[in-house]
C-alpha positions as CSV (number, residue, x, y, z in Angstrom):
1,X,-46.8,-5.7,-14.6
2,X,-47.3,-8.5,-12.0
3,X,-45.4,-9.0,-8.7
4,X,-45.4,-12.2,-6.6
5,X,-45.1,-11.7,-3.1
6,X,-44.2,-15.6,-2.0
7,X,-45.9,-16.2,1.7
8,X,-43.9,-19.2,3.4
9,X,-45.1,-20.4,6.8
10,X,-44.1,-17.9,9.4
11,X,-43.6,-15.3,6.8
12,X,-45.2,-12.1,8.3
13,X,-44.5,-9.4,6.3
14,X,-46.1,-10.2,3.3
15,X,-48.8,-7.9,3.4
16,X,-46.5,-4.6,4.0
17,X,-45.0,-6.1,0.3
18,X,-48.4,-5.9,-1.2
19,X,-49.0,-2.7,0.4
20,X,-46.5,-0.9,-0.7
21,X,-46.1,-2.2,-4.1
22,X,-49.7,-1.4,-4.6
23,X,-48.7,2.2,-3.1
24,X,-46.5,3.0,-5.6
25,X,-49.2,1.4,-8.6
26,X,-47.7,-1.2,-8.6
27,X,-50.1,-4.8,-8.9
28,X,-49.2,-7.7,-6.1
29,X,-50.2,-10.8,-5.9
30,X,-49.8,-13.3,-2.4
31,X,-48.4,-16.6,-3.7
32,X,-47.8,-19.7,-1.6
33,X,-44.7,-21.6,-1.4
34,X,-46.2,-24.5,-2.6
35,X,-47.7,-23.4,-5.9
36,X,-45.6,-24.2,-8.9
37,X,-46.7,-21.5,-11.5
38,X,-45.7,-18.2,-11.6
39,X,-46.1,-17.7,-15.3
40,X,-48.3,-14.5,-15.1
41,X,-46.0,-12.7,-12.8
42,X,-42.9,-10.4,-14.1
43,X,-41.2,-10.5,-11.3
44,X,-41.0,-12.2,-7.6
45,X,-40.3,-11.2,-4.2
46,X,-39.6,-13.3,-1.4
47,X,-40.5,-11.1,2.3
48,X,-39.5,-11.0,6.1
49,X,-40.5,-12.8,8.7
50,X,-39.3,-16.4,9.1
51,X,-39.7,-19.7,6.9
52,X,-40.3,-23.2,7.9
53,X,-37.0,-24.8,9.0
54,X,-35.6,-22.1,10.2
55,X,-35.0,-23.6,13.3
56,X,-32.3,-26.1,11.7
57,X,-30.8,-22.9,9.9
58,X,-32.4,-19.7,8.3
59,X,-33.6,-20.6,4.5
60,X,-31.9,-23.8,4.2
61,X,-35.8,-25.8,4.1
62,X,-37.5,-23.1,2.5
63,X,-35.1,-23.3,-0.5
64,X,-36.7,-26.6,-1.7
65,X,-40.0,-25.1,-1.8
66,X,-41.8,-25.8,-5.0
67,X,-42.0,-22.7,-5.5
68,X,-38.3,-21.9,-5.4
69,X,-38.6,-23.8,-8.9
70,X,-40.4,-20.5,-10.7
71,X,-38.2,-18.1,-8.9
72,X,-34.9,-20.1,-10.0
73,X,-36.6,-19.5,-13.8
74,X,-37.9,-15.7,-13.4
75,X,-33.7,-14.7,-12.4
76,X,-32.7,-16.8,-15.4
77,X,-35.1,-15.3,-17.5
78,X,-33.3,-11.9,-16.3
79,X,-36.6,-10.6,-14.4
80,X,-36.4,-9.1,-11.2
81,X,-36.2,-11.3,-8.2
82,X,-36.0,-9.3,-4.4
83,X,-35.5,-10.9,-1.7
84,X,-35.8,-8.9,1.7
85,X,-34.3,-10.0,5.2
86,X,-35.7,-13.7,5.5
87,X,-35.8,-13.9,1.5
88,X,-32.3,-12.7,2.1
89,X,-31.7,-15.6,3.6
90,X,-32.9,-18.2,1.5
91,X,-32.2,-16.6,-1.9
92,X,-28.1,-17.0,-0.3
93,X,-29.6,-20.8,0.9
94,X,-30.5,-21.2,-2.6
95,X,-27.5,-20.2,-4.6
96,X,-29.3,-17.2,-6.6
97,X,-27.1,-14.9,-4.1
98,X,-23.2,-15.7,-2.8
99,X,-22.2,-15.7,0.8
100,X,-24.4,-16.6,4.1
101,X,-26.5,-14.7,6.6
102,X,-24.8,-15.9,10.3
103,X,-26.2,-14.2,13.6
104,X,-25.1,-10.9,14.3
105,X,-21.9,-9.8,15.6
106,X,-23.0,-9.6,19.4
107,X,-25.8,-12.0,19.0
108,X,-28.0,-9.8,19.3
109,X,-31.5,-8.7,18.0
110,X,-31.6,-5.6,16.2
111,X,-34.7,-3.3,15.4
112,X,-34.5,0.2,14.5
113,X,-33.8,2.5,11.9
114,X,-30.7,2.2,9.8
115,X,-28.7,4.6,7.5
116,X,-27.2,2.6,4.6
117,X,-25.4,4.2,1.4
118,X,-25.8,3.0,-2.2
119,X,-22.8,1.5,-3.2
120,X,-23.8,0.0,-6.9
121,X,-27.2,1.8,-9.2
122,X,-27.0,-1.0,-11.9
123,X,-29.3,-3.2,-10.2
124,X,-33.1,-4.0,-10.1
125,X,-33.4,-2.7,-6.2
126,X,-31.1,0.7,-6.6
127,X,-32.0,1.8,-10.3
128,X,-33.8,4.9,-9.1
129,X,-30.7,5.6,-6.7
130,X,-27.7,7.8,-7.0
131,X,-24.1,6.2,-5.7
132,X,-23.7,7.9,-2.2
133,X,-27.0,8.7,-1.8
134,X,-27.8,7.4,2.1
135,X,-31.2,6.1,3.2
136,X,-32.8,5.4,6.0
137,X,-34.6,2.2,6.5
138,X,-35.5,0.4,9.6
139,X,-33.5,-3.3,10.3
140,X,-35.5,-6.0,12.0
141,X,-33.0,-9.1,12.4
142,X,-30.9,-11.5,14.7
143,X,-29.4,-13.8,11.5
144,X,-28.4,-10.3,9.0
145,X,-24.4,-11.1,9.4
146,X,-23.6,-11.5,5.7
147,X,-20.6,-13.2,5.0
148,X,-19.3,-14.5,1.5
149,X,-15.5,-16.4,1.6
150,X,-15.3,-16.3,-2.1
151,X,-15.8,-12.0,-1.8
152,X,-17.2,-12.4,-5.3
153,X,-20.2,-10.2,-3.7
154,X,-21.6,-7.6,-5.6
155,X,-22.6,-5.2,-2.7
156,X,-25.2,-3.0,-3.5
157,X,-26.1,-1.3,0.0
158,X,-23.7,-0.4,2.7
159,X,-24.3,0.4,6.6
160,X,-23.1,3.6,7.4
161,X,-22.5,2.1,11.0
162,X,-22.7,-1.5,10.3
163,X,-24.5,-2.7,13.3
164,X,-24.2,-6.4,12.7
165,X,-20.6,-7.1,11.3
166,X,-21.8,-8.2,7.9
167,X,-18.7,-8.3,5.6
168,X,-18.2,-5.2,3.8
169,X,-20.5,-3.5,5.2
170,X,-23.4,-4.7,3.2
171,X,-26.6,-4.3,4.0
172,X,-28.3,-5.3,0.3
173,X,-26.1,-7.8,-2.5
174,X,-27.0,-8.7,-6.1
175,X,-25.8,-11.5,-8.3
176,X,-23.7,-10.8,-10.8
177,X,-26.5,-9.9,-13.7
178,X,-27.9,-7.5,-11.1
179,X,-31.5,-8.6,-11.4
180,X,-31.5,-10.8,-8.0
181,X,-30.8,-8.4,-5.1
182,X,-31.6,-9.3,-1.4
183,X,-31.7,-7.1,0.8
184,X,-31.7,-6.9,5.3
185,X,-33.2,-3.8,6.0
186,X,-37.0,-3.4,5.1
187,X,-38.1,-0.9,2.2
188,X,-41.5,-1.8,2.6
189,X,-41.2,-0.6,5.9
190,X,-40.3,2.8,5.6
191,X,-42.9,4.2,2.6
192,X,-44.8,6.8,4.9
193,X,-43.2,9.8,6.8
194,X,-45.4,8.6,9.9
195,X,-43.3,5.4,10.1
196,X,-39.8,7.1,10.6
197,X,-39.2,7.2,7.3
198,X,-40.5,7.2,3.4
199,X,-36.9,6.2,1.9
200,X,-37.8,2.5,1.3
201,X,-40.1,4.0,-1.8
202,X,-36.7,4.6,-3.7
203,X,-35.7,1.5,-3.3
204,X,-39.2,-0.3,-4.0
205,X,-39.5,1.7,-7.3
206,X,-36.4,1.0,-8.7
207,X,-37.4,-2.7,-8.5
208,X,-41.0,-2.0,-10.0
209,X,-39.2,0.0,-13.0
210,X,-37.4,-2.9,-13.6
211,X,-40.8,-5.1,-14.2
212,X,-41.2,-3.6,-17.3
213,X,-39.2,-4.6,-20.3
214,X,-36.2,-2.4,-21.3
């Protein structure tokens, strides 16, 4: 089963996807925003690092990639669509996801290792999870404030400590279908013991479980 990792300019955590996808046995494939076919892939997921246009606001240009066209039909098709930090950002731009990503509540940067707590297992990120079960991942953002006024999110993650005010304390939210999840912290950050942590794996192979068909 295929995963496509989109790059957009000033993505730059593209390659850690591929990494630890392949990791895990998992196959991943770069793909760049402009392409327009993503017909051998069973799944998509849109990394960290920053977009074009994210100067004007985070995801709102890199929604209109071309793309964006394939990943709209891979989460209507029901196959897994992930979406971490940045691809946070602009799956909520893009209306896969409800709510917005706003700057943190002290406008600040944050990096470092977070503790989050699964909140919901019936999704393509958390499959492998247990509810309660707390992670640690690391958290590498200024705009992870997620808000949603119609609180019809479906929160999937929650911060232990929230460190950046997000609205119910959500750290990763799904749609309603469960098969688009995005995600702030960074799983494919924390797949080694030497890196702080080897937690993100869970996470990473629930969503590469849900690549095959059920």
């Amino acid at each position: 089963m295929r995963t496509a990792v989109v790059q957009f300019p000033g993505t730059n955590c593209e390659h850690d996807v591929v990494e630890a996808v392949t990791a895990l046995g998992g196959s991943a494939e770069l793909v760049w925003h402009r392409d327009t076919d993503l017909s051998d892939f069973d799944g998509a997921i849109l990394p960290g690092g920053f977009a074009h246009g994210d100067y004007l606001r985070t995801g709102a240009i890199a929604r209109f990639s071309p793309v964006m066209t394939e990943v709209f039909r891979l989460a209507d098709s029901g196959a897994p669509v992930l979406g971490i930090c940045n691809g946070f950002q602009i799956l909520c731009e893009a209306g896969l996801l409800p709510g917005a990503l706003i700057a943190n509540r002290d406008l600040a940067f944050i990096c470092r290792l977070v503790e989050v707590e699964v909140a919901d297992t019936d999704t393509v990120l958390t499959r492998t999870a247990t509810v309660g079960q707390r992670i640690r991942i690391p958290l590498n953002s200024y705009e992870g404030n997620w808000v949603d006024p119609t609180r019809r999110g479906r929160v999937v993650l929650r911060y232990v400590d929230d460190p950046n005010g997000s609205q119910q304390q959500a750290a990763a939210v799904a749609n309603d279908r469960g098969n688009v999840v995005g995600v702030m912290p960074h799983p494919e950050r924390a797949i080694h013991d030497f890196l702080g942590s080897s937690d993100g794996n869970l996470l990473l192979e629930g969503f590469l479980h849900s690549l095959a068909p059920a």
